[in-house]
TORFIDREN-281336 format. One record per residue (C-alpha): residue in three letters; x, y, z negated. Coordinates in pm, whole numbers, plus 50000, padded with zeros to 5 digits. Example, Ala and Ser with C-alpha at 12.3 -4.5 7.8 and 13.67 -1.06 7.14 Angstrom:
2
ALA512304955049220;SER513674989449286;
This chain:
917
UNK585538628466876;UNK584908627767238;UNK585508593267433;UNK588928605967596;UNK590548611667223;UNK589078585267075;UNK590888560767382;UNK593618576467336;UNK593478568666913;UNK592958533267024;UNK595618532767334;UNK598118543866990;UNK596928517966760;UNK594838538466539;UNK591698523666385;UNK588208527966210;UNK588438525465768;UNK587448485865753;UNK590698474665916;UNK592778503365776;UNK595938478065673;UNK596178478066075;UNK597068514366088;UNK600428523966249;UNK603058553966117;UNK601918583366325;UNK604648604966473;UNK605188644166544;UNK603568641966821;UNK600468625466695;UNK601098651766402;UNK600698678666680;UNK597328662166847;UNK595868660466478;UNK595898693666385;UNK593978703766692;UNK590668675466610;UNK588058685366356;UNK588648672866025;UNK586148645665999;UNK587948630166323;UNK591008629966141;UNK589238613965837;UNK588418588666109;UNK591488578866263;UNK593338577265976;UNK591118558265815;UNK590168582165508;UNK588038606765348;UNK588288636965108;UNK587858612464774;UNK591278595164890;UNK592228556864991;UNK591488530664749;UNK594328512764618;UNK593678480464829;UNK594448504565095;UNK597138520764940;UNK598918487464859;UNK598078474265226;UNK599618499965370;UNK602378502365123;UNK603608462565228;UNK603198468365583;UNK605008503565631;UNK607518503465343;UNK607918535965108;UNK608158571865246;UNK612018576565242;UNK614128584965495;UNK616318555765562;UNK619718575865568;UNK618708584665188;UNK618558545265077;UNK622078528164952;UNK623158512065204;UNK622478478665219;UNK625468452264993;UNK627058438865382;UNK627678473265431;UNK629178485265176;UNK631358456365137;UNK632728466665493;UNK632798498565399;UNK635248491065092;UNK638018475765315;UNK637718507165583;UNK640818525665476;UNK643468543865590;UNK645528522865361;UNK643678489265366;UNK644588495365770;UNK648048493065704;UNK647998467065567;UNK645708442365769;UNK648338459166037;UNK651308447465864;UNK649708410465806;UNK648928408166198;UNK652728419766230;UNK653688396765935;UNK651318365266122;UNK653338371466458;UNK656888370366326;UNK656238347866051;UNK654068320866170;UNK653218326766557;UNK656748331766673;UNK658688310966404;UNK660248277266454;UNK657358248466361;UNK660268241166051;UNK660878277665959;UNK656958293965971;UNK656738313965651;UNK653238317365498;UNK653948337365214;UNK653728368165285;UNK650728370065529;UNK649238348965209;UNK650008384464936;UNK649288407565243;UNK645828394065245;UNK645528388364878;UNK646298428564804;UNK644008435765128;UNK640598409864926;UNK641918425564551;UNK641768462364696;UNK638698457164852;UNK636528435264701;UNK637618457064402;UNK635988486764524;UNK632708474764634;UNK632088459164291;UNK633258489464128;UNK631078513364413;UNK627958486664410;UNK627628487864011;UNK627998529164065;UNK625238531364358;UNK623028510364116;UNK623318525363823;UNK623038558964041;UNK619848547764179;UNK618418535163824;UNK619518571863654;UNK618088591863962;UNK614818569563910;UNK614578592563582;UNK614408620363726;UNK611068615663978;UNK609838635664183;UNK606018628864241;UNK603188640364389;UNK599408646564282;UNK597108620864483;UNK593168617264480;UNK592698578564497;UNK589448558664449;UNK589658523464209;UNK587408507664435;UNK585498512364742;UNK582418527364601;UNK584688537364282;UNK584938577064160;UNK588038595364292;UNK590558603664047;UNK593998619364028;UNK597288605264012;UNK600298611563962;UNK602718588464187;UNK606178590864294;UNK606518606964672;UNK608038571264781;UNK604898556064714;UNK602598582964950;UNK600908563265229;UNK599208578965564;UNK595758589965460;UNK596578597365141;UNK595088628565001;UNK597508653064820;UNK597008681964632;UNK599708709964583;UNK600618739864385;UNK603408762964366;UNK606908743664339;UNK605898714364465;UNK608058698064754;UNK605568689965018;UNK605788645865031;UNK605098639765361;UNK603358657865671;UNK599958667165572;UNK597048681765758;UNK595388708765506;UNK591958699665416;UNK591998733865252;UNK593858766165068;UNK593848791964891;UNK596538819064941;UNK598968792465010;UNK602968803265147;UNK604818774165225;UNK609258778465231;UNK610398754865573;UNK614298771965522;UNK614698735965509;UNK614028731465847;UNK614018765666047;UNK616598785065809;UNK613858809465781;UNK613988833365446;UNK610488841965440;UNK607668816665306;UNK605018816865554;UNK601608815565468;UNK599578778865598;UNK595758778865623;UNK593398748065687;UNK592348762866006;UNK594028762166362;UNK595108796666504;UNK595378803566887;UNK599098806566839;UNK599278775166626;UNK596678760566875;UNK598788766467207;UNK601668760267024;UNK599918724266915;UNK599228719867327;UNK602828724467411;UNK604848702667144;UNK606078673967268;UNK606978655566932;UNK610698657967015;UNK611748679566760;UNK610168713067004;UNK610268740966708;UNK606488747866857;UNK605638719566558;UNK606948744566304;UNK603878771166417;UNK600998746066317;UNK599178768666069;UNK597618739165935;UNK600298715365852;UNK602908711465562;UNK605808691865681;UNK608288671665415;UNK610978686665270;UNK609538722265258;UNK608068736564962;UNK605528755264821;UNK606818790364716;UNK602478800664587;UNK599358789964630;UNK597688758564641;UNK595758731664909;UNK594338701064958;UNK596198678665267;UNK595858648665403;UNK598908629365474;UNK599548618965828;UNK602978611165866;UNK605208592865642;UNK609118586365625;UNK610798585665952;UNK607428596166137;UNK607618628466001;UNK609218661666132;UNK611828656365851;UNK611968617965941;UNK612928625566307;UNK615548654166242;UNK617178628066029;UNK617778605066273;UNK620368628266431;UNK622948617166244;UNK625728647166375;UNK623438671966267;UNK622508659765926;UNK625858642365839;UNK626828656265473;UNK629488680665464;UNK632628670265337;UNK632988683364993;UNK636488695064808;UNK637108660864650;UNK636688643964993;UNK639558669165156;UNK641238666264855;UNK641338624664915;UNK641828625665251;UNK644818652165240;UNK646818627264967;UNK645968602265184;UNK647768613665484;UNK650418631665318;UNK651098592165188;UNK651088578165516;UNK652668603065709;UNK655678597165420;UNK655568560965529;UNK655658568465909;UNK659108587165808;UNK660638563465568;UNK659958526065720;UNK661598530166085;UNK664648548065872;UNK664818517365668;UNK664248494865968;UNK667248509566187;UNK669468508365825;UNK668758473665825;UNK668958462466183;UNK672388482866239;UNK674218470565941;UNK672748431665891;UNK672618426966245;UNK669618406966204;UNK666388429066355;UNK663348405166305;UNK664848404665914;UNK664888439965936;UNK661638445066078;UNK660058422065766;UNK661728440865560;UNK660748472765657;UNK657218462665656;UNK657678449765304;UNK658668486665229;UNK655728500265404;UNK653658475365200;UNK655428491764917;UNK654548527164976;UNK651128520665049;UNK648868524564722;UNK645938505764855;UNK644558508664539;UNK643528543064578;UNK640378538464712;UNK639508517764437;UNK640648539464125;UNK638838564764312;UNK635678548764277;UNK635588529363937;UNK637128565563758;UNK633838585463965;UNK631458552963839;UNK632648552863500;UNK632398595963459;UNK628948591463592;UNK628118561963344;UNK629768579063054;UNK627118611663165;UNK624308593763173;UNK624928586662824;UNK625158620562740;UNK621828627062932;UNK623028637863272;UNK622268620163567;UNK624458622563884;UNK622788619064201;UNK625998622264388;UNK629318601664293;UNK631688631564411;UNK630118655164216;UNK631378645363885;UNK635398655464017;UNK633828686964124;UNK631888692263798;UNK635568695363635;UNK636808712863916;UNK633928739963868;UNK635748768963737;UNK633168796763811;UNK629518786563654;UNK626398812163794;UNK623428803563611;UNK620468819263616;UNK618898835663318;UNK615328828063231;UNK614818788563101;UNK618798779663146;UNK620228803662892;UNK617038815562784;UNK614488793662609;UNK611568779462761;UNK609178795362580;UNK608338831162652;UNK606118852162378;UNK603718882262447;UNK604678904262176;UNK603108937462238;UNK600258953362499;UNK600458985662503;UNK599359013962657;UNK601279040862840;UNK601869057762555;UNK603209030762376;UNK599899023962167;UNK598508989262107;UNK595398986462366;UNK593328949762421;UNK592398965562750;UNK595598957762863;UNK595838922962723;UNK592138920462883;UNK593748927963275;UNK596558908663208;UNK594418877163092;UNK592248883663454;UNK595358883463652;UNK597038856463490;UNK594088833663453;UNK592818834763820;UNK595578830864000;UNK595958798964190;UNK599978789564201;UNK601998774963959;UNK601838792963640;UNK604978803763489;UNK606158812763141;UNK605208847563157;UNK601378837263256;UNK601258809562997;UNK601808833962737;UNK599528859362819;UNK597128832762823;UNK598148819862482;UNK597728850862314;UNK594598860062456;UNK593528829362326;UNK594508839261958;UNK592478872561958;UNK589568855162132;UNK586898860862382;UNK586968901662328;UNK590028896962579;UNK588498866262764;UNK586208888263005;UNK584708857363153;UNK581968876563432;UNK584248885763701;UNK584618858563972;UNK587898858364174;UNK587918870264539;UNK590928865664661;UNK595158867264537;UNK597928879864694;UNK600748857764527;UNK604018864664401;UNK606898865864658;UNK610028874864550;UNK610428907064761;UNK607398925564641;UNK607938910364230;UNK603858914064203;UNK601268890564175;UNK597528905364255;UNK593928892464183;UNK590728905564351;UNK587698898964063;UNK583978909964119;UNK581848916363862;UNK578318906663776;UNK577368936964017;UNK579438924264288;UNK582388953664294;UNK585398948464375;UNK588498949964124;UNK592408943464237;UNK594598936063916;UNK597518936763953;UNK601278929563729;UNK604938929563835;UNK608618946663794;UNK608408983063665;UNK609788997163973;UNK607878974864237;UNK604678985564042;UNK605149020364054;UNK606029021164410;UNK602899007664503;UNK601309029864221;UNK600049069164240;UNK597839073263872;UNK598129065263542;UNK595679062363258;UNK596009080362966;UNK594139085062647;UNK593309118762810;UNK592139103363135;UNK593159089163469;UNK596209119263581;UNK597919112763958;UNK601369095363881;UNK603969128363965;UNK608129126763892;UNK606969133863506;UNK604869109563468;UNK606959083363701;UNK610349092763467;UNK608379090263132;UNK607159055263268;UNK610389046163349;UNK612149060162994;UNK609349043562813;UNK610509005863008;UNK613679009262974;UNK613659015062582;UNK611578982562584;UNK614418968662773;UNK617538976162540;UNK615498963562296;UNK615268931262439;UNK611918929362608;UNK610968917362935;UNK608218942763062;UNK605778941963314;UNK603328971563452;UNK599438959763455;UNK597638980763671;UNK594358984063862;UNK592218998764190;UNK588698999964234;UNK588258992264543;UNK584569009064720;UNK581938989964850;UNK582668996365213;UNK586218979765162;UNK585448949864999;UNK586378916965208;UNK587208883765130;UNK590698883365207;UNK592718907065108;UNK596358916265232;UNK599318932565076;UNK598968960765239;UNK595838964065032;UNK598048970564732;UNK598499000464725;UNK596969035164550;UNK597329016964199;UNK596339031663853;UNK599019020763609;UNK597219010363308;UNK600179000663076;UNK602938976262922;UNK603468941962860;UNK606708931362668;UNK607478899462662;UNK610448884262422;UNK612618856062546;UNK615028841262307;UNK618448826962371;UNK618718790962356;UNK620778785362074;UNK622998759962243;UNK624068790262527;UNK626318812562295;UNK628128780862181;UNK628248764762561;UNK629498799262711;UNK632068799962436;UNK632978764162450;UNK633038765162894;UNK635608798362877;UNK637808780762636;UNK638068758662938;UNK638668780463220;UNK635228782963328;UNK634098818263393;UNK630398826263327;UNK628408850263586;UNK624268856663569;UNK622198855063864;UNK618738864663782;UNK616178881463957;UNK615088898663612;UNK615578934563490;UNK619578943863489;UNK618908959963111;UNK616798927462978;UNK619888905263112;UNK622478925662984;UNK620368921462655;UNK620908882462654;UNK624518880862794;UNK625798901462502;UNK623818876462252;UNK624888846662389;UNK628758863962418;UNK628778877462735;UNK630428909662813;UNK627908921863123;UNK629938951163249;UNK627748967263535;UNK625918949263689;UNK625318944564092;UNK621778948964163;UNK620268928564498;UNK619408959164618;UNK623418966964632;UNK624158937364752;UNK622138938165059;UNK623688964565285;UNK627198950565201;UNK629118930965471;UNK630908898065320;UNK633768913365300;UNK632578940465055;UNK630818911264889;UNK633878891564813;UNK635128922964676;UNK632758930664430;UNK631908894764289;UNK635468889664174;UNK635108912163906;UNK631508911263826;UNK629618895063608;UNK625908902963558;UNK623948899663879;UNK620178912363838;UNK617088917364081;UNK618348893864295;UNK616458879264601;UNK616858843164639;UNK619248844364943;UNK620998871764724;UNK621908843664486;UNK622758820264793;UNK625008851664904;UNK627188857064574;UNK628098812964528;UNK629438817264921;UNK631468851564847;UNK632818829464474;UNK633898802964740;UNK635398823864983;UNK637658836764716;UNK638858801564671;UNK636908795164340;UNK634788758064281;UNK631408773464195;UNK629008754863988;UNK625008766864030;UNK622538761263686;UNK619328770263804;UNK615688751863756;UNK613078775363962;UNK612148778964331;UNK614238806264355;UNK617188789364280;UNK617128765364564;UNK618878780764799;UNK622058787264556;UNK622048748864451;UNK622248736864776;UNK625378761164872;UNK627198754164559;UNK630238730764526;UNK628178719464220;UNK624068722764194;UNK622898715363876;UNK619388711863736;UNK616908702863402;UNK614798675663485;UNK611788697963385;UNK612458724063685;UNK610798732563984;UNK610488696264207;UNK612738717064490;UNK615458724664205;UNK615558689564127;UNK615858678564473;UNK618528699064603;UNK620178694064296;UNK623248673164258;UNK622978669763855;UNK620278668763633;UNK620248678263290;UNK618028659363046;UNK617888674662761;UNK617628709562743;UNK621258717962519;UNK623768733562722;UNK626968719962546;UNK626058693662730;UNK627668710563072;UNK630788714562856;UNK631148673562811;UNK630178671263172;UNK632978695363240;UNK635508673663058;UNK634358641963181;UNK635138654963514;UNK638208664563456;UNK639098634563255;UNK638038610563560;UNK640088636363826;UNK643088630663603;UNK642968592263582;UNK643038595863987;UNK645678618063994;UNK647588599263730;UNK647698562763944;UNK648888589264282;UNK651898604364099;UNK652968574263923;UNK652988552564204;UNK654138581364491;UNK656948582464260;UNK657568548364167;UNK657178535964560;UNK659418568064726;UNK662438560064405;UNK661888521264537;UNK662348529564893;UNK664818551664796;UNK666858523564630;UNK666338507464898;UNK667998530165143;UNK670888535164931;UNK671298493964898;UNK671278487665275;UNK673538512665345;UNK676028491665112;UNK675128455765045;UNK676068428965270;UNK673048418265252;UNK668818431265174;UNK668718439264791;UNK665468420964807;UNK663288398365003;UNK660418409165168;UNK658208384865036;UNK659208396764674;UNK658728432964740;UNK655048420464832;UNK655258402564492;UNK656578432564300;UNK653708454264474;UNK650938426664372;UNK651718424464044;UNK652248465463986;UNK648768472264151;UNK647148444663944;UNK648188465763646;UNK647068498663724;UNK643608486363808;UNK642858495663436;UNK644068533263478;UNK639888547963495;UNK639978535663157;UNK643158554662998;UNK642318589662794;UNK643598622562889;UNK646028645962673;UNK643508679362542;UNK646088700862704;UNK645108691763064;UNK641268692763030;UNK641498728162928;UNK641818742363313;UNK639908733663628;UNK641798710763804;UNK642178705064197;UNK643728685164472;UNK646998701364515;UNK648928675564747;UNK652068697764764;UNK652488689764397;UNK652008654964470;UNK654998660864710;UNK656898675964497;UNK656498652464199;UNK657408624764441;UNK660728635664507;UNK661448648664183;UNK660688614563938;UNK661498589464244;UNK665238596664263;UNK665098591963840;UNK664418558063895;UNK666848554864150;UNK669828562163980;UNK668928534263735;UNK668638509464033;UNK671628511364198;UNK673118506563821;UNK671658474163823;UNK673368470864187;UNK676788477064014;UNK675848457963779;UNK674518427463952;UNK677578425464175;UNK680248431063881;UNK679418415863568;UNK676578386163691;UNK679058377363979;UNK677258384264294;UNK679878402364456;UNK682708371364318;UNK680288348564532;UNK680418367864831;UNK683898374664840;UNK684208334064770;UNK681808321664970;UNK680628345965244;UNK677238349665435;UNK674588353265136;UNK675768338764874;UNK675518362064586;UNK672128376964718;UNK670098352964492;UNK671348365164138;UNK671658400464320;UNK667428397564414;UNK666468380164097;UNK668148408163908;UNK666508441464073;UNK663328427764105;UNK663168422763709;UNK664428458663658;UNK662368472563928;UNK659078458763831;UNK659908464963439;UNK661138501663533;UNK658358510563757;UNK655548495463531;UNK657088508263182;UNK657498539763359;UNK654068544363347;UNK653058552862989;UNK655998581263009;UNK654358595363352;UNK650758596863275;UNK651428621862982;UNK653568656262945;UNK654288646362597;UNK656188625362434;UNK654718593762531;UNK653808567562173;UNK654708595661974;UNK652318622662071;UNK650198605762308;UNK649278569662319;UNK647578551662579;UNK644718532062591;UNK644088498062508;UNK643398482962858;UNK646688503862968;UNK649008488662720;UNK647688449062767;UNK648228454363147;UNK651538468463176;UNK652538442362913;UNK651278415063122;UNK653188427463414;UNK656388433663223;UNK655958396863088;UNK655398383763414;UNK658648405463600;UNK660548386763337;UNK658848350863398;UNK659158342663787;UNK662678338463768;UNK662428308463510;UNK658728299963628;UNK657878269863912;UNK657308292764139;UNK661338307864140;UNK662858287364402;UNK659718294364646;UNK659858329564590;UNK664038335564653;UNK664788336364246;UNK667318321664003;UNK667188322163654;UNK669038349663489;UNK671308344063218;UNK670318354662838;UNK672988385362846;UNK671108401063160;UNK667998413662900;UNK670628433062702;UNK671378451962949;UNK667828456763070;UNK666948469162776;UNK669688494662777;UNK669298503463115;UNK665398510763067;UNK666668533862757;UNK668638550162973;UNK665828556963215;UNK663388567562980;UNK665578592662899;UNK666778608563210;UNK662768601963290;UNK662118625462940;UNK664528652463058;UNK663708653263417;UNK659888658263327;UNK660898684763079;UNK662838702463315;UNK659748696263603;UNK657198716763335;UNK659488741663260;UNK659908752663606;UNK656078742163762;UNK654368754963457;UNK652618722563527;UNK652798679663567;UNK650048668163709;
């Protein structure tokens, strides 16, 4: 390292191996000036060598830099979520009603007349609502955190025990990489952290991640000139020029095939990833279904309050004369239409579906997704390990003419058992077999030259093998068609013939019999390559002029939980499409035995001249999708979602990546690909598919216990106000206090804090289910009125029979409005809380559908406690008298009465909607 560099190491902070624990983070730009030294340098600076850090090192470094995460991925720390709880639309209103409530209650009142009370249960439903939520949301983002700590994704590391000690391998989790670590990768790995390669073989590294880039692009451990003058010119600020180094991996990509040795030199926010991320615009998460869904109710709530309250205020004002009264009032009201508990069902009902998951072996590594697993009512899975199983068998080799031939097995064993990447079912079981007939097929001589790995566009995977005389031999297996376009003989018993239509049609008969009878199939086949061709590297382009040598047929079973899943997921509104890059005849095979109906299927190569608008088209009423590319697969979950479906995405392989990161829903096995897992937001533990059907009705169970608490209190809160309007028109004087329409509210909310805990009738989990908040409208002002007419009853019957209108005709001013308050709020609170185990079902609530235990002690409790206040200590304080012993006779008839019209009104509502929640 010349003296300039090595000043400029030192200017930085970077030091020699004995005082390693000094070392700083290195950024992208120092990322950019290392991949131009020589490789010992870089050993140097970063304070390392090819047999790895020792763990003194490792733990040195580990306490002074902190893990390699990216610090908008950790929970947020507990001060910030407990702000976050009380940040609200509807926790605003109210700390905007208590400032308004402080002003004209305390700050302006006479020193004799200042009114704490209701600033005091403005407050106390403001602390309840939120403190609520961030115990409910902190136990969730543990437990999250514990259950995504299952599902690790790690990387390989050479480490040394001690300083002198022998390097070994471990597996760590990527959190715990440190700068100088050395990592080694294979195909599906996600790269850790930024690495410098100390070397590769054939190694094609995905960055869509960071450039949006289709195409893998191929890394080496040397420097190119465009790498190197793209090196010179980054500055470190994000300049895409970082993305041409030839010679480094940065986090978050992935390895598509291949493998290397890298050193890491960046970690966490030091790395290409690290500084993207701290551009919080460009990588804030986009807002999902469930969050419009929230947001829309949310508004549609408020903007209902911004209508109702001045309405109620000017009522007031114009008829009692009395403005600042009205104005309390009328913030009482707005109190009352606000159901600040919102945000906290929300998040207990998402905590507990996620909880009740995990026990069923799926984790959720994002809350929201469990309302959108239930919304999901399109699933696109792919085929091979999801609804297949995950072991493949070799059943037959066989030779053109359909004859059993070891040569083949013997070609397929050389392809399969030197090639570098990741190797997959199919290779696995070529392997195994050739491992049952024994070393006959084990042709152990031929040393590998080079690979040209398997990509996705060209389906083939090729070896390059000299034998003991040094010539050259390219092997080479892959899709039928991709093989014989690249092909031009065959060998037959006869001889080696060119490959003409006959023989190409007789191929292709021959595979596709195989097919319908439920093989996979792949052409093996072979070029000699001359002497004055051979190289060590060999391109693509170099496949080409192929002798087709034969078949193998692979068999890959159903899973025997898919026919029952698929069966079990229609019955419940979920449609099931295929999206598999395997043969359309082999995945037509499977569909139909694990009850599919495949129809025709749309091939990639279909889909790839068609515009989106064709695409939307053609996806609505398809169902197999085969040979598909992985941005084909990304393609069909956008076109689903276009057409207004929720679109779930079961996939486990590289390939699949793209698709899980578009879908509404991404869902994964915790033995996939480490880029599956990531992208992923669900992971599947165990490899039985029914368990997507319980994750299904879990969803849909926790959306319903939301939507439950909206429509009963909408309802309940627009029938008060509308009570209210109709009582201000026509009493002399407010039909209730302010402070104990705060009360009423407390003690209501307070009950329905158990509602994430109440079951669901069967009837409503068998559909996907959605925010719809025009329904929410519309059930509003068709229950609230029910409860209504039941109020102003109690108005009648307040002022006629219990003598409230006697004392104002006797006495004047507001005499009579004690009995008259003491009397609604009992029937109000009793109404609107009993009314709730006839709203959260469409049956017959007791009879046909009971609630659950938390739901019944709660609404008891605040039934007992409406009838209580008047007779408790705290009556006089609170505005109440106690009612006489004939007034709960004619509660209790008046509450039959409402249950009734309720019953009819709802019966009515379903016969005309089709629907209740």
């Amino acid at each position: 390292m010349n003296k300039n560099l090595h000043s400029r190491h030192k200017q930085r902070g970077f030091v020699e191996r004995s005082t390693s624990s000094d070392l700083p983070l290195s950024g992208p730009d120092a990322v950019a000036r290392l991949a131009t030294e020589p490789l010992q340098d870089v050993f140097h600076t970063l304070g390392t060598d090819e047999s790895g850090l020792t763990l003194e090192d490792v733990g040195q470094r580990q306490t002074r830099y902190g893990p390699n995460e990216i610090a908008h991925d950790k929970p947020p720390h507990w001060t910030v979520q407990l702000f976050s709880a009380f940040k609200n639309p509807f926790v605003m209103v109210l700390l905007a009603l208590a400032i308004v409530s402080f002003f004209t209650d305390v700050y302006f009142a006479d020193p004799d007349d200042k009114d704490y009370m209701g600033i005091t249960i403005l407050m106390t439903m403001v602390t309840i609502s939120g403190l609520l939520r961030f115990f409910s949301e902190f136990r969730s983002l543990r437990a999250a955190e514990k259950l995504k700590a299952m599902v690790r994704t790690t990387a390989s590391v050479r480490r040394r025990v001690t300083v002198s000690g022998k390097s070994e391998r471990h597996e760590v989790a990527m959190r715990e990489l440190v700068v100088g670590d050395i990592v080694t990768l294979q195909a599906g790995d996600m790269i850790p952290a930024d690495l410098r390669l100390i070397e590769s073989r054939d190694l094609f590294i995905s960055q869509a991640v960071l450039t949006g880039e289709a195409l893998p692009v191929e890394k080496y451990d040397t420097l190119g000139a465009v790498a190197q003058k793209s090196a010179e010119t980054a500055d470190g600020q994000g300049n895409a020029s970082l993305l041409d180094l030839s010679n480094v991996c940065f986090m978050g990509t992935n390895v598509v095939s291949g493998t290397a040795t890298g050193v890491v030199v960046a970690t966490a926010g030091d790395t290409y990833f690290g500084a993207l991320a701290k551009n919080v615009v460009s990588h804030k998460r986009v807002e999902t279904s469930f969050d419009r869904g929230v947001n829309s109710v949310s508004w549609l709530l408020i903007r209902f309050m911004l209508v109702m309250v001045p309405v109620v205020f000017m009522i007031n004002g114009l008829t009692k004369g009395d403005w600042v009264s009205a104005l309390t009032f009328a913030l009482a009201v707005a109190v009352g239409l606000t159901p600040e508990m919102l945000p906290m069902i929300v998040s207990a009902n998402l905590a507990r579906g996620a909880l009740a998951m995990a026990r069923r072996k799926v984790v959720v590594k994002r809350l929201n997704s469990v309302q959108n697993f239930g919304a999901m009512d399109v699933l696109c899975t792919d085929k091979t390990g999801t609804l297949t199983q995950d072991r493949i068998i070799l059943e037959r080799h066989l030779d053109v003419t359909g004859d059993e031939q070891e040569d083949v097995l013997r070609l397929g064993w050389l392809n399969s058992y030197h090639q570098s990447g990741q190797r997959n079912l199919i290779d696995v079981a070529i392997i195994r077999r050739a491992n049952e007939i024994g070393d006959a097929v084990q042709p152990r001589t031929f040393a590998k030259i080079d690979e040209l790995p398997f990509d996705f566009v060209r389906r083939r995977l090729s070896v390059v093998v000299a034998n003991e005389r040094g010539e050259h031999l390219m092997v080479t297996k892959g899709a039928v068609e991709e093989m014989l376009s690249v092909s031009t003989h065959v060998k037959t018993p006869e001889g080696v013939r060119p490959l003409d239509d006959t023989a190409r049609a007789m191929l292709l008969a021959r595979a596709e019999a195989y097919n319908e009878e439920g093989f996979r199939v792949l052409v093996v086949a072979t070029r000699d390559i001359p002497a004055d061709e051979t190289k060590t590297q060999y391109k693509t382009a170099d496949e080409a002029g192929l002798t087709v040598c034969g078949f193998l047929t692979f068999l890959d079973p159903p899973k025997d939980s898919a026919a029952p899943a698929i069966a079990a997921l229609r019955e419940h509104g979920v449609a099931v499409k295929v999206l598999t890059g395997d043969n359309p005849i082999v995945t037509m095979n499977v569909c139909r035995q694990v009850g599919i109906e495949p129809g025709t299927p749309l091939l990639g190569s279909d889909i790839e001249p068609m515009d989106d608008a064709k695409l939307r088209e053609m996806v609505g009423h398809t169902t197999v999708f085969a040979k598909l590319a992985p941005l084909h697969k990304a393609r069909v979950v956008k076109a689903l979602q276009a057409n207004g479906h929720t679109v779930g995405f079961l996939g486990d392989g590289i390939n699949d990546a793209p698709a899980l990161r578009d879908a509404d829903v991404g869902i994964s096995v915790d033995t996939g690909a480490d880029i599956a897992k990531e992208t992923a937001d669900i992971i599947l533990l165990e490899k039985s598919l029914m368990v997507l059907e319980e994750g299904v009705i879990k969803g849909r169970e926790t959306f319903g216990n939301i939507l439950k608490y909206l429509n009963m209190t909408a309802s309940s809160n627009f029938g008060n106000v509308f009570s209210v309007l109709v009582a201000s028109a026509f009493l002399p004087w407010q039909p209730m206090l302010a402070m104990q329409l705060l009360v009423q509210n407390l003690v209501y909310d307070i009950s329905q804090m158990f509602l994430p805990w109440d079951r669901m009738d069967p009837e409503f989990l068998k559909k996907p289910r959605k925010w719809d908040a025009g329904n929410i409208r519309r059930f509003m002002l068709w229950l609230g009125p029910t409860s209504s007419v039941f109020d102003i009853t109690t108005y009648v019957l307040m002022w006629t029979v219990f003598g409230a209108g006697a004392l104002y005709h006797a006495q004047g001013g507001d005499a009579g409005q004690v009995i008259m308050n003491s009397g609604w709020f009992v029937e109000g609170l009793v109404s609107q809380t009993l009314v709730v185990h006839l709203l959260r079902t469409q049956k017959i609530p007791f009879l046909q559908s009971t609630p659950a235990l938390p739901i019944m002690l709660s609404t008891s409790v605040a039934i007992v406690i409406a009838c209580w206040l008047p007779y408790s200590p705290f009556a006089e304080a609170l505005g109440f008298i106690a009612l006489p012993g004939s007034y709960f006779y004619w509660l209790v008839a008046t509450m039959l009465g409402y249950i009734a019209l309720a019953q009819v009104v709802k019966t009515i509502y379903i016969r005309r909607f089709g629907r209740w929640f």
